[in-house]
KELOTOR-981909 format. One record per residue (C-alpha): residue in one letter; y, x negated, z. Coordinates in nm, 2 decimals. Layout:
<vexkes>
@residu = A c2 = Y c1 = X c3 = Z .
...
</vexkes>
This chain:
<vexkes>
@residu = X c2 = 0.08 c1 = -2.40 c3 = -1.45 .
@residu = X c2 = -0.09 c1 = -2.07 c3 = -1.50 .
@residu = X c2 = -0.41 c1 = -2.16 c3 = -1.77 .
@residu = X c2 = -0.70 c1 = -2.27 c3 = -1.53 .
@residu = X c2 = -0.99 c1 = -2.08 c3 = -1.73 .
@residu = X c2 = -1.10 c1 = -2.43 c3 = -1.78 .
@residu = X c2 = -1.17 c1 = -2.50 c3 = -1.41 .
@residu = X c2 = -1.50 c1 = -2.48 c3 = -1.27 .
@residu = X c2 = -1.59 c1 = -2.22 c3 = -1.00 .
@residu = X c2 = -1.81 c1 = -2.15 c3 = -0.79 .
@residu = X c2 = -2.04 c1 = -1.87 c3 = -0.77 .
@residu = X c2 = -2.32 c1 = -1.67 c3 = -0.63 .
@residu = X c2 = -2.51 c1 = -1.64 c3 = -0.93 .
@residu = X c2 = -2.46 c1 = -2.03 c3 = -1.02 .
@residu = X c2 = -2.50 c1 = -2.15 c3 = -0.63 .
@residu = X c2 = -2.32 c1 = -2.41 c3 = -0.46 .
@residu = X c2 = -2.57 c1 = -2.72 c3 = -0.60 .
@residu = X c2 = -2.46 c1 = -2.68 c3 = -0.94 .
@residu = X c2 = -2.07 c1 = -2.60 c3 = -0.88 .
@residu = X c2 = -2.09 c1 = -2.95 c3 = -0.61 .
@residu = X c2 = -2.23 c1 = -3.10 c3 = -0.94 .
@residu = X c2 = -2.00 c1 = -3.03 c3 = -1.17 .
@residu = X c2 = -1.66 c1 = -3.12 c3 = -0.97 .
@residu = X c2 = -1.79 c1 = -3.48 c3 = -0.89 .
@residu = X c2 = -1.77 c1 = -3.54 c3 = -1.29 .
@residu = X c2 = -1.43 c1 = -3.55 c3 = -1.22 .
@residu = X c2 = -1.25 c1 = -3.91 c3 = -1.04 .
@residu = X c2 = -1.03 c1 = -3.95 c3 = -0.79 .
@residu = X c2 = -0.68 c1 = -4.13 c3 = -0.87 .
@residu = X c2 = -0.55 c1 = -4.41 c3 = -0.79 .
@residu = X c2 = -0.19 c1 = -4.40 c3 = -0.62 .
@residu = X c2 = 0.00 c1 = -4.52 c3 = -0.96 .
@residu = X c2 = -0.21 c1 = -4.28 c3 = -1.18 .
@residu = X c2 = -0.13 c1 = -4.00 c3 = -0.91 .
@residu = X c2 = 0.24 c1 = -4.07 c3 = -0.92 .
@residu = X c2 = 0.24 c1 = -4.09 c3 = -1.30 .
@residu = X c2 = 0.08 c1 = -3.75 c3 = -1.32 .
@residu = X c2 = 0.27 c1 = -3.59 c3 = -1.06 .
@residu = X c2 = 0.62 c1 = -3.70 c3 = -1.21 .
@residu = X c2 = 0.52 c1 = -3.55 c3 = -1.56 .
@residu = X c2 = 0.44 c1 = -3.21 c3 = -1.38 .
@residu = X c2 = 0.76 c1 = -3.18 c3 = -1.23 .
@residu = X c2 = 0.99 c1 = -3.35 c3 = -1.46 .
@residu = X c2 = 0.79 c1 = -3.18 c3 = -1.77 .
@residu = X c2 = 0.58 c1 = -2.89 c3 = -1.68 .
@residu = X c2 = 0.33 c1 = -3.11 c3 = -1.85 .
@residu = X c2 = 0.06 c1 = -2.84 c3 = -1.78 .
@residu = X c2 = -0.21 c1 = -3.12 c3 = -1.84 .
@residu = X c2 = -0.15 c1 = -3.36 c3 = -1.59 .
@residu = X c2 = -0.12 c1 = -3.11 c3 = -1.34 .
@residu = X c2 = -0.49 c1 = -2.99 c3 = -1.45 .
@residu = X c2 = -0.59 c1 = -3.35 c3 = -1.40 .
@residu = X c2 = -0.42 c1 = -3.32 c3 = -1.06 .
@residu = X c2 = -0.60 c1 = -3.04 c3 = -0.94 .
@residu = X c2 = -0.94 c1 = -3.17 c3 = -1.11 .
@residu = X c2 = -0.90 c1 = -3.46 c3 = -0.89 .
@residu = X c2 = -0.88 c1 = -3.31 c3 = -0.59 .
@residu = X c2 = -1.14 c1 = -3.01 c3 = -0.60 .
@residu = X c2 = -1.41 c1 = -3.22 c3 = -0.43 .
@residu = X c2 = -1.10 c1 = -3.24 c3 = -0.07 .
@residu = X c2 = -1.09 c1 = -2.87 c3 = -0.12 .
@residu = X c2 = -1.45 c1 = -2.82 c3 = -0.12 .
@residu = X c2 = -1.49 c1 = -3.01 c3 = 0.18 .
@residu = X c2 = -1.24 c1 = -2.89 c3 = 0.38 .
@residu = X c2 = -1.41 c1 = -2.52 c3 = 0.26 .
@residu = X c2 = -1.75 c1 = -2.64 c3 = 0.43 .
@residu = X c2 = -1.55 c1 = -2.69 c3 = 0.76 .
@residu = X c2 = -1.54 c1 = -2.29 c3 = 0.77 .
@residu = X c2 = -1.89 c1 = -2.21 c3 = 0.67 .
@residu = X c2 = -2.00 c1 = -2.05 c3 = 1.05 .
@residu = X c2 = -1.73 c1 = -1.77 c3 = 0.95 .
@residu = X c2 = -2.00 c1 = -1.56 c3 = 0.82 .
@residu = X c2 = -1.81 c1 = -1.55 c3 = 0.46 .
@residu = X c2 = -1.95 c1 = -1.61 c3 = 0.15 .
@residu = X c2 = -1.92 c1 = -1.96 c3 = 0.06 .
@residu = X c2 = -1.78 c1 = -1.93 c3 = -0.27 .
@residu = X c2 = -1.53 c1 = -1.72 c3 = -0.18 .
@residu = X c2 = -1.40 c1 = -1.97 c3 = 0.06 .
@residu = X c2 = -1.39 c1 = -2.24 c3 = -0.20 .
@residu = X c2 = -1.24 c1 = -2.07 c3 = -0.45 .
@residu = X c2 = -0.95 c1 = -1.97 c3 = -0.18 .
@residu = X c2 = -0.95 c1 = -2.34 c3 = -0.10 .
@residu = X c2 = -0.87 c1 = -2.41 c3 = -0.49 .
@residu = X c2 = -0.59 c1 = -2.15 c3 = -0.49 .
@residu = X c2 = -0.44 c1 = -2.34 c3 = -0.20 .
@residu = X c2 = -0.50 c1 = -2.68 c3 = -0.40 .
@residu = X c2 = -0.30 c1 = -2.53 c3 = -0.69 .
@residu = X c2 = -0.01 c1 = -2.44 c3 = -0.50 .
@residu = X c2 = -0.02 c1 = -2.79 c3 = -0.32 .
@residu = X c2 = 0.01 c1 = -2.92 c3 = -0.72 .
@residu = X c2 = 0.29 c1 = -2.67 c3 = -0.81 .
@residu = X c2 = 0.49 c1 = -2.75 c3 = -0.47 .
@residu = X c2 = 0.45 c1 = -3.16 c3 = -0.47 .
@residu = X c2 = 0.69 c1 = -3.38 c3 = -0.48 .
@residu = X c2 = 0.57 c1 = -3.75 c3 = -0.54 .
@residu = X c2 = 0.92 c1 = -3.91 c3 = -0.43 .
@residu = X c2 = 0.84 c1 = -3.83 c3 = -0.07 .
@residu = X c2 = 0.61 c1 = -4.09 c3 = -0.05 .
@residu = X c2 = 0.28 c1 = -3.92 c3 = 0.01 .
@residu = X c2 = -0.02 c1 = -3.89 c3 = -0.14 .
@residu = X c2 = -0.12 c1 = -3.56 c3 = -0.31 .
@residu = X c2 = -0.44 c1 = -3.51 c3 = -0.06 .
@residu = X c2 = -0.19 c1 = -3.51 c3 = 0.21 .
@residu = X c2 = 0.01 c1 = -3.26 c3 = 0.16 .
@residu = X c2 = -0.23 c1 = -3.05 c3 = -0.04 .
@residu = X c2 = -0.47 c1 = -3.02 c3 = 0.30 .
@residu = X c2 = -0.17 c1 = -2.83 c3 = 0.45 .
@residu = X c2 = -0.22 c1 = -2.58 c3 = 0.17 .
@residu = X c2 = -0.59 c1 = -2.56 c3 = 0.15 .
@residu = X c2 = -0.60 c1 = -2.49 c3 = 0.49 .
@residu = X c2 = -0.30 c1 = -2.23 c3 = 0.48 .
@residu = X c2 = -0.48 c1 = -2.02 c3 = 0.22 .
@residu = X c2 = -0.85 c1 = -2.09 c3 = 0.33 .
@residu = X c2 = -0.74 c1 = -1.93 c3 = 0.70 .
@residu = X c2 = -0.53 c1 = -1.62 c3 = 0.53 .
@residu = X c2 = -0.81 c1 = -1.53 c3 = 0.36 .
@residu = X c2 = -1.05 c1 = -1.51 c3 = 0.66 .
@residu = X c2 = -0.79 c1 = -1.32 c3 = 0.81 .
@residu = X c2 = -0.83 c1 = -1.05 c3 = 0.56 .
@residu = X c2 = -1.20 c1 = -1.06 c3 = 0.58 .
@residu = X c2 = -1.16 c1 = -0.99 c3 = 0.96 .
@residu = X c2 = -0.96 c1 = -0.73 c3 = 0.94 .
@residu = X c2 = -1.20 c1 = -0.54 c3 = 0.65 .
@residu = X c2 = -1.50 c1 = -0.63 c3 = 0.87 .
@residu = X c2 = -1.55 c1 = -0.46 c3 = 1.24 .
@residu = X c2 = -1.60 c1 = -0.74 c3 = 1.47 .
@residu = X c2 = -1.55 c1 = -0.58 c3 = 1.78 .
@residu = X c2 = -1.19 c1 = -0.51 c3 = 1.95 .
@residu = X c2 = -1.19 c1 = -0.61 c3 = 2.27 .
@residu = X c2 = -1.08 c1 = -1.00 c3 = 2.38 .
@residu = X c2 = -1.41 c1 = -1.09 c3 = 2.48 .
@residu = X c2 = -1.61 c1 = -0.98 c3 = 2.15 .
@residu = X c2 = -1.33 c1 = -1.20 c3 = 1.99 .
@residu = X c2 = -1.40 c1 = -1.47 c3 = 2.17 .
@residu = X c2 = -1.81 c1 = -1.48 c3 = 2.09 .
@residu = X c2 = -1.71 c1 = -1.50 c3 = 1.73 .
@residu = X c2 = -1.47 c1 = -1.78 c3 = 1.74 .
@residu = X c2 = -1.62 c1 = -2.00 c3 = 1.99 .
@residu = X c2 = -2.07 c1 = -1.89 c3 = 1.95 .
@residu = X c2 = -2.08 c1 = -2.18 c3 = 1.77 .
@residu = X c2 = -1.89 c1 = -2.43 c3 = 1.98 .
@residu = X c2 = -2.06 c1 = -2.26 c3 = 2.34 .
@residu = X c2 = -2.42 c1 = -2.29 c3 = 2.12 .
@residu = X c2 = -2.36 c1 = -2.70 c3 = 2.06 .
@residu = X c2 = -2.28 c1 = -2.78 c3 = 2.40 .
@residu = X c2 = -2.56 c1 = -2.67 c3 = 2.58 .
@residu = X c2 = -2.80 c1 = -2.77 c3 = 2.31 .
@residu = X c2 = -2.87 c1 = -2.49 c3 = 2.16 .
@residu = X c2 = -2.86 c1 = -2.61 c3 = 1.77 .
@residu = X c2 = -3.18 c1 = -2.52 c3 = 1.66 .
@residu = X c2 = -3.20 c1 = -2.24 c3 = 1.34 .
@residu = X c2 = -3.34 c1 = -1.89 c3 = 1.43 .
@residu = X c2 = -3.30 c1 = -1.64 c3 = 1.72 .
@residu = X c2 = -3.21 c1 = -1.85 c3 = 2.05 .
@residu = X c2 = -3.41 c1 = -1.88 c3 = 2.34 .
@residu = X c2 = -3.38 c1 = -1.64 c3 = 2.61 .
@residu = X c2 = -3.28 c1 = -1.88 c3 = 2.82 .
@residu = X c2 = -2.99 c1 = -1.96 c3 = 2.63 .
@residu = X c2 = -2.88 c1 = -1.62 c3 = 2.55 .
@residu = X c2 = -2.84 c1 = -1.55 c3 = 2.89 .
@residu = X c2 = -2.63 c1 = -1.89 c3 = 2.94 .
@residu = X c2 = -2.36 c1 = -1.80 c3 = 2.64 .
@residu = X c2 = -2.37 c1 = -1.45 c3 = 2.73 .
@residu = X c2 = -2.23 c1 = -1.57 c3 = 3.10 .
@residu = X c2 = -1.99 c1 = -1.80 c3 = 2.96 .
@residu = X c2 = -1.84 c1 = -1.60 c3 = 2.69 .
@residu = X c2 = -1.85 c1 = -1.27 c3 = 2.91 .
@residu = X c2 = -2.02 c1 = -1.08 c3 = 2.65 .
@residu = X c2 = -2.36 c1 = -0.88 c3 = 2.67 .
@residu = X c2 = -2.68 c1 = -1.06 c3 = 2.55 .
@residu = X c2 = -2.74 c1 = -0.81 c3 = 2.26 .
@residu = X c2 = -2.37 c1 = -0.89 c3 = 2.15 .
@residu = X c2 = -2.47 c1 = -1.27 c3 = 2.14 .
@residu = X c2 = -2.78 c1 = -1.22 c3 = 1.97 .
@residu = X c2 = -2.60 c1 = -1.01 c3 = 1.69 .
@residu = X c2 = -2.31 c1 = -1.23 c3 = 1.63 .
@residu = X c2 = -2.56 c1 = -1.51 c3 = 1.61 .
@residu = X c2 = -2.81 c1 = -1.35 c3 = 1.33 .
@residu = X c2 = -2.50 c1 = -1.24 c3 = 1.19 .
@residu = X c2 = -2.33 c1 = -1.63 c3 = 1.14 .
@residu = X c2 = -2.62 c1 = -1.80 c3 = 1.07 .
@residu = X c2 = -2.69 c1 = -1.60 c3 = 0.77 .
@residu = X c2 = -2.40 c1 = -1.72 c3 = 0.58 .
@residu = X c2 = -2.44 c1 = -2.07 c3 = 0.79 .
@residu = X c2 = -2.53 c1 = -2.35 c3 = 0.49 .
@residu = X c2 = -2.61 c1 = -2.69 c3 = 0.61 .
@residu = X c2 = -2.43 c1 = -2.95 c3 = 0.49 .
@residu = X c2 = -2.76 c1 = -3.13 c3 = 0.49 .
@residu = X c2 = -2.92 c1 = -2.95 c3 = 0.25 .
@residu = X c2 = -3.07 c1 = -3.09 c3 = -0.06 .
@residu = X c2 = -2.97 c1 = -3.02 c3 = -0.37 .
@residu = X c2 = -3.11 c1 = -3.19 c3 = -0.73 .
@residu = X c2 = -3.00 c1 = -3.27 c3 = -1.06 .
@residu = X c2 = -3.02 c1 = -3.45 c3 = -1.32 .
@residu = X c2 = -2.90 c1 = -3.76 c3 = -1.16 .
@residu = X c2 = -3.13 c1 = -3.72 c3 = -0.90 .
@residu = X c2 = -3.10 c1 = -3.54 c3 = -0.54 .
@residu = X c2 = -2.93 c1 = -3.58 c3 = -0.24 .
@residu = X c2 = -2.77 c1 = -3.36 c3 = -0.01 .
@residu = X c2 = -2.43 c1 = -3.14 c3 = -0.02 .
@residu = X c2 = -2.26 c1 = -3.37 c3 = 0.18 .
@residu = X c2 = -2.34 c1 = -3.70 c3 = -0.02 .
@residu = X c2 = -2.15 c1 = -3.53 c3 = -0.36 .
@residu = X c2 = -1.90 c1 = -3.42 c3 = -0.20 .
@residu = X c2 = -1.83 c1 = -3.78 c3 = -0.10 .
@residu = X c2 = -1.69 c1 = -4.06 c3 = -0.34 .
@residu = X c2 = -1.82 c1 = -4.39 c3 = -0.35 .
@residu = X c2 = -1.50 c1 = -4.54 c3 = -0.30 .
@residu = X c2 = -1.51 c1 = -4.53 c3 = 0.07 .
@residu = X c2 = -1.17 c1 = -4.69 c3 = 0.14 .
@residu = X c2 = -1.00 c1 = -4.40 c3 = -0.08 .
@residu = X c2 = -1.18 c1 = -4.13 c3 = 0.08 .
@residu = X c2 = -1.13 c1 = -4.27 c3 = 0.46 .
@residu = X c2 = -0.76 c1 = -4.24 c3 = 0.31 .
@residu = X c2 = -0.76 c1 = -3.87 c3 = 0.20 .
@residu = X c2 = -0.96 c1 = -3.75 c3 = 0.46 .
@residu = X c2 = -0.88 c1 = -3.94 c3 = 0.83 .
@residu = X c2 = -0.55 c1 = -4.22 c3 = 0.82 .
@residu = X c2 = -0.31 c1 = -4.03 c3 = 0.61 .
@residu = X c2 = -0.40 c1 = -3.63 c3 = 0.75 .
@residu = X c2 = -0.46 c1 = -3.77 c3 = 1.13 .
@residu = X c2 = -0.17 c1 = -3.98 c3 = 1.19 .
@residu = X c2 = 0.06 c1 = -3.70 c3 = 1.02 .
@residu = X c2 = -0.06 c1 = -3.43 c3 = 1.21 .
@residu = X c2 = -0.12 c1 = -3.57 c3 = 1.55 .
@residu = X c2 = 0.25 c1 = -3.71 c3 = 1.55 .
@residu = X c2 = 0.39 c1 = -3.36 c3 = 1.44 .
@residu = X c2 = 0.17 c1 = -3.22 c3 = 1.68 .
@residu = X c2 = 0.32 c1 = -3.47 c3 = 1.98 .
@residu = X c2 = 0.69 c1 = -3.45 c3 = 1.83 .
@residu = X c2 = 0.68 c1 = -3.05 c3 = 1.81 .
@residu = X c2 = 0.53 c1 = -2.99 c3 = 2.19 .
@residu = X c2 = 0.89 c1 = -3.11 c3 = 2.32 .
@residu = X c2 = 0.96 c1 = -2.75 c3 = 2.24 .
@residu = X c2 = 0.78 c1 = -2.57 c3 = 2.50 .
@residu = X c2 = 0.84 c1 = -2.62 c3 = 2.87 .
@residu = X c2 = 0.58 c1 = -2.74 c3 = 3.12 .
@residu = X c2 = 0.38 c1 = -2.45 c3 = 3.19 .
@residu = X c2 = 0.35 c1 = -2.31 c3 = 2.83 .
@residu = X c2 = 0.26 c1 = -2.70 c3 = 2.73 .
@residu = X c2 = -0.02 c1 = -2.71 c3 = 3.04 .
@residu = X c2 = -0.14 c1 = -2.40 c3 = 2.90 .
@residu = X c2 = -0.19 c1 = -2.45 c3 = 2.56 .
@residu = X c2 = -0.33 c1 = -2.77 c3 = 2.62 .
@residu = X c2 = -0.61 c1 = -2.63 c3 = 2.85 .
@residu = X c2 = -0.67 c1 = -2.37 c3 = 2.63 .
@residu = X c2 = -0.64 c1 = -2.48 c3 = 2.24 .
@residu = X c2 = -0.70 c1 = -2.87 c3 = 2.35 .
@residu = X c2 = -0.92 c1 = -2.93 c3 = 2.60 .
@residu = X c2 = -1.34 c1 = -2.92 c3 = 2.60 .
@residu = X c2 = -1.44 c1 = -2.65 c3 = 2.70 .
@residu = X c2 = -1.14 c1 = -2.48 c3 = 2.72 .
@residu = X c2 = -0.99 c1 = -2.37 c3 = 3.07 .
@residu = X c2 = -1.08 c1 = -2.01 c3 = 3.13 .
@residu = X c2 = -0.73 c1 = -1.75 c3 = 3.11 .
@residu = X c2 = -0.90 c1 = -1.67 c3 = 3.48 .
@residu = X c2 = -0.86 c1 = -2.05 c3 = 3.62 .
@residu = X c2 = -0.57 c1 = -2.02 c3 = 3.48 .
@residu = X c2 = -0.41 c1 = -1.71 c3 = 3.62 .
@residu = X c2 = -0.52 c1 = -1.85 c3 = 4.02 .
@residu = X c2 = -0.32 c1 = -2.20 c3 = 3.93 .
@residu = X c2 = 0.01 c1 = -2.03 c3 = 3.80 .
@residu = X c2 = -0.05 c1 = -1.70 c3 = 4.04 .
@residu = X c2 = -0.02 c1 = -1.45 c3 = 3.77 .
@residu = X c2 = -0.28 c1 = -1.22 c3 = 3.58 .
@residu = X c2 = -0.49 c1 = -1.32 c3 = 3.25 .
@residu = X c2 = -0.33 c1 = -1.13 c3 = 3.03 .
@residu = X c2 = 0.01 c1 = -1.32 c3 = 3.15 .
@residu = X c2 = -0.15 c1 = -1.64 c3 = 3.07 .
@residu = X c2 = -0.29 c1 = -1.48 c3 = 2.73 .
@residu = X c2 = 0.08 c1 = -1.38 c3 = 2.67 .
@residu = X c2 = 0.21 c1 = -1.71 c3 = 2.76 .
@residu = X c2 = -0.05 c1 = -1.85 c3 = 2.56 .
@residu = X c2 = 0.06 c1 = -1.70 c3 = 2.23 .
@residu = X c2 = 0.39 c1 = -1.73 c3 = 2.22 .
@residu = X c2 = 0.36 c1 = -2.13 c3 = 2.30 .
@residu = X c2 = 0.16 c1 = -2.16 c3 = 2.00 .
@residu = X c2 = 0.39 c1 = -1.96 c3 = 1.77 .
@residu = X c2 = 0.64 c1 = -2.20 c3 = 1.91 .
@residu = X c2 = 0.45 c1 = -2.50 c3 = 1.84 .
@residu = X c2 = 0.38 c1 = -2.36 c3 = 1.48 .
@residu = X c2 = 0.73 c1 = -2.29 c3 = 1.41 .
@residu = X c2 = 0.84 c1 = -2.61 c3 = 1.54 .
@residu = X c2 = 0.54 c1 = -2.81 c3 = 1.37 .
@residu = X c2 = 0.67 c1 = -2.64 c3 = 1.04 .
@residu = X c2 = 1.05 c1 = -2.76 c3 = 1.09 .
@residu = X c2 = 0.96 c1 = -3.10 c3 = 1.19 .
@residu = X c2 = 0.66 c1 = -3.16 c3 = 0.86 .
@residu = X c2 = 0.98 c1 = -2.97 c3 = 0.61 .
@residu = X c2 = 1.21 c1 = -3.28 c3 = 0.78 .
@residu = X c2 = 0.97 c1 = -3.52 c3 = 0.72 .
@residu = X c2 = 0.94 c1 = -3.41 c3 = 0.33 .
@residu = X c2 = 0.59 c1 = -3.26 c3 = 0.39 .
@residu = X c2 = 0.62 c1 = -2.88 c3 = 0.37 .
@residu = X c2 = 0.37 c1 = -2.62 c3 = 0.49 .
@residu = X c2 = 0.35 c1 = -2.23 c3 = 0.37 .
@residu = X c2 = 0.48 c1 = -2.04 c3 = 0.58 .
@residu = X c2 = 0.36 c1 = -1.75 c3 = 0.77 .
</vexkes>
């Protein structure tokens, strides 16, 4: 499975429109055709089925890919990681465990998608201290819930309002905003071709609703979420009250709120904090492996 010089990728000097194009020539399976084409990768190394497998399935990876396009990182760049992970989904799938191929490849997409922009980050100089962290993960969260959606510079107003809640200066929110709204494509954008125009997000879909409500919601929502409800067993009742306030509520708790309920200091609740979600990862990881649907680790 190592000949993909016949898969299309994306590229600056092409643009997204025409790459979009091209990987919606290619139909999704149906669950027998899947199966069939899964069991003559792994029972023959049949290097073309597995191309067909991965053909398939380039339109999942390119939308998962958009879900990370306020990361500041070229967009390419993140579909083309999100391909790698598709391909290692392909290698790695078993088709006797009973699910489907978009599945358990969304695992991988994501795995590989997220270690890439952790190498980005750590090239790039985004600021070191827990608060300039903060503005970059959650601008873009803070911005949509008071409003502030509009393209451009932000309002004054507004500045001031996410440079209080994210405990940042106003220059520093400023920046970070120019800065992520440069690489910050709409989905909505239009695109044309020969078979007329629409927008990003209509050729990424398929018109076989039903399949796609399959890949993308049922299937990946009910596995997670139960992994997710199973694995927090692990973690005791202040490190589950934690992370839940933190990575689950909206908006999160502050580590500050936090710190006066349990009576220690932020960075106590920061600690705690982490090591509840490596737990839940590592746990999460066990549980899916069980269950026949295995995740990278790291």
């Amino acid at each position: 499975m190592s000949d993909y010089a016949n898969l299309p990728a994306p590229s600056p000097e092409q643009g997204l429109n025409r790459y979009l194009q091209e990987i919606r020539r290619f139909p999704m399976l149906e669950p027998e055709e899947e199966y069939m084409l899964a069991k003559r990768w792994v029972d023959h190394q049949d290097t073309d089925a597995a191309h067909q497998l991965v053909t398939s399935h380039l339109r999942l990876a390119a939308k998962i890919a958009m879900g990370y396009r306020g990361y500041g990182l070229p967009q390419a760049e993140v579909i083309s990681e999100a391909n790698v992970g598709l391909m290692q989904a392909v290698k790695r799938f078993d088709p006797e465990k009973g699910f489907r191929l978009a599945t358990y490849a969304m695992w991988w997409i994501r795995a590989s998608i997220q270690e890439y922009i952790l190498r980005s980050w750590s090239m790039v100089k985004l600021g070191t201290t827990s608060a300039q962290k903060k503005l970059f993960f959650n601008l873009r969260k803070a911005k949509a819930r008071i409003g502030a959606i509009e393209e451009g510079d932000l309002r004054p107003e507004n500045v001031k309002q996410l440079a209080t809640d994210l405990s940042v200066t106003e220059d520093e929110v400023v920046s970070m905003n120019r800065r992520l709204a440069g690489s910050d494509a709409s989905l909505n954008i239009t695109i044309g071709g020969e078979e007329g125009s629409g927008s990003w997000q209509d050729w990424l879909e398929d018109e076989h609703a039903d399949q796609a409500k399959d890949y993308a919601e049922r299937d990946e929502f009910q596995t997670r979420h139960g992994l997710l409800m199973e694995a927090m067993d692990v973690l005791n009742e202040r490190e589950r009250d934690i992370l839940t306030e933190r990575k689950l509520a909206e908006p999160p708790v502050t580590l500050e709120e936090l710190s006066e309920k349990y009576g220690v200091s932020r960075e106590r609740i920061r600690q705690i904090e982490v090591r509840a979600f490596e737990k839940l990862q590592t746990r999460m990881r066990v549980l899916a492996k069980e269950k026949g649907l295995s995740v990278p680790a790291g």
